[in-house]
N, C-alpha and C positions, 0 to 999 in steps of 0.2 A: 504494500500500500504506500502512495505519497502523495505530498502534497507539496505543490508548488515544486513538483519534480526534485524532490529529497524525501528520501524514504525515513516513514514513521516509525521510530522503534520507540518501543515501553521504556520505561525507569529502570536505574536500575539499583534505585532505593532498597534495601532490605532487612528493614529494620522499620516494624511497625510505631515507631515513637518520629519517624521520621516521614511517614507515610501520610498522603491526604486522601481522602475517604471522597469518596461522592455515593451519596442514598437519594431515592427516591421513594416515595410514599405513597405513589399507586392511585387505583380507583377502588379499589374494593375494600366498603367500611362495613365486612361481617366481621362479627367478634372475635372468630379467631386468627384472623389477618393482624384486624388492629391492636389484639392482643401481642401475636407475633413481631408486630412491626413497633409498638414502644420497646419494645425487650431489645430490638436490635438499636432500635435510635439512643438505648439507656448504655448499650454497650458502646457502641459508638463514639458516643460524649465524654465517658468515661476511660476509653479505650487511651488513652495518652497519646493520641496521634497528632500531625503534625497541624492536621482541620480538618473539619467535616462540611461540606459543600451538599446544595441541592439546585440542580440550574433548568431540572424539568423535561428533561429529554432524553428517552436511553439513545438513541443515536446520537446525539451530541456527548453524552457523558461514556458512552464506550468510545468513541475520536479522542476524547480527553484522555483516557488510559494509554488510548494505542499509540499518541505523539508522545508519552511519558511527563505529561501535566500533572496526573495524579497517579497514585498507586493501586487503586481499591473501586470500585463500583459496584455495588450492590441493591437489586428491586425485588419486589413481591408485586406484579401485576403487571407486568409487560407483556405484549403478545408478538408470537413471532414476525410478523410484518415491524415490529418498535427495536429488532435485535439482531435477524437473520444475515443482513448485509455489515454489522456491527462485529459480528464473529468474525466475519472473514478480516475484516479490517484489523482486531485485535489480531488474531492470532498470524498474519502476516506481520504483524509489529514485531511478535516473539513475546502476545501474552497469554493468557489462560482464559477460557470462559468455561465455568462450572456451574454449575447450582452455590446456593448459598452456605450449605452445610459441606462442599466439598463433593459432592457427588457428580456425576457427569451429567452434561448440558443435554435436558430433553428441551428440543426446540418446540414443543408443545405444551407444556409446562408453562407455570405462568410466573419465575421466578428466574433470575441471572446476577450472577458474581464475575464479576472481570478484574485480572488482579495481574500485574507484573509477576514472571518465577518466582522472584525470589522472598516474597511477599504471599504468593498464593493460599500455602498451605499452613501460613504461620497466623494468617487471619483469617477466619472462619464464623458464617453465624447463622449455626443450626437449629 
């Protein structure tokens, strides 16, 4: 992937105290999402990182991961058409797209994690 014809690579931050976070907060206010989703914003905040950002857009905030802006993106309610061209972008940078707990990216699924290497599996929110 590039932009302005120089190729996009991720961060190579690795040290979650030094890491910036981008979350999203979705459309879905059933109880057990919005349950889910203070639990991650409590860790988040709390998580010592370097800031926690929201700008509204999983295509925009997985661009952010993949030029190495931030280290971290994670939502609960994106649907594939808000991600699918976002994977490919990340993972041509050289970063990861999982689920939030770590698990592999169902692109049908309504939840995604985008994280540099070296960051990926040290942050996590299951």
């Amino acid at each position: 992937a590039f932009v302005n014809g120089r190729p996009l690579r991720v961060s190579e931050v690795d040290e979650p105290e030094r890491a910036g976070v981008i979350m999203e907060f979705g459309s879905d206010r059933s109880e057990g999402k919005v349950r889910k989703l203070v639990e991650h914003v409590e860790k988040a905040l709390q998580g010592n990182f370097q800031c926690v950002r929201a700008f509204g857009a999983c295509s925009l905030n997985m661009c952010n991961v993949a030029a190495g802006k931030y280290e971290i993106y994670f939502d609960y309610g994106p649907y594939i058409w808000d991600f699918a061209a976002g994977k490919i972008i990340v993972e041509e940078a050289g970063g990861v797209v999982m689920q939030p707990d770590g698990g592999p990216m169902d692109l049908m699924g309504r939840s995604v994690m985008v994280a540099n290497q070296k960051v990926a599996r040290k942050i996590l929110f299951p």
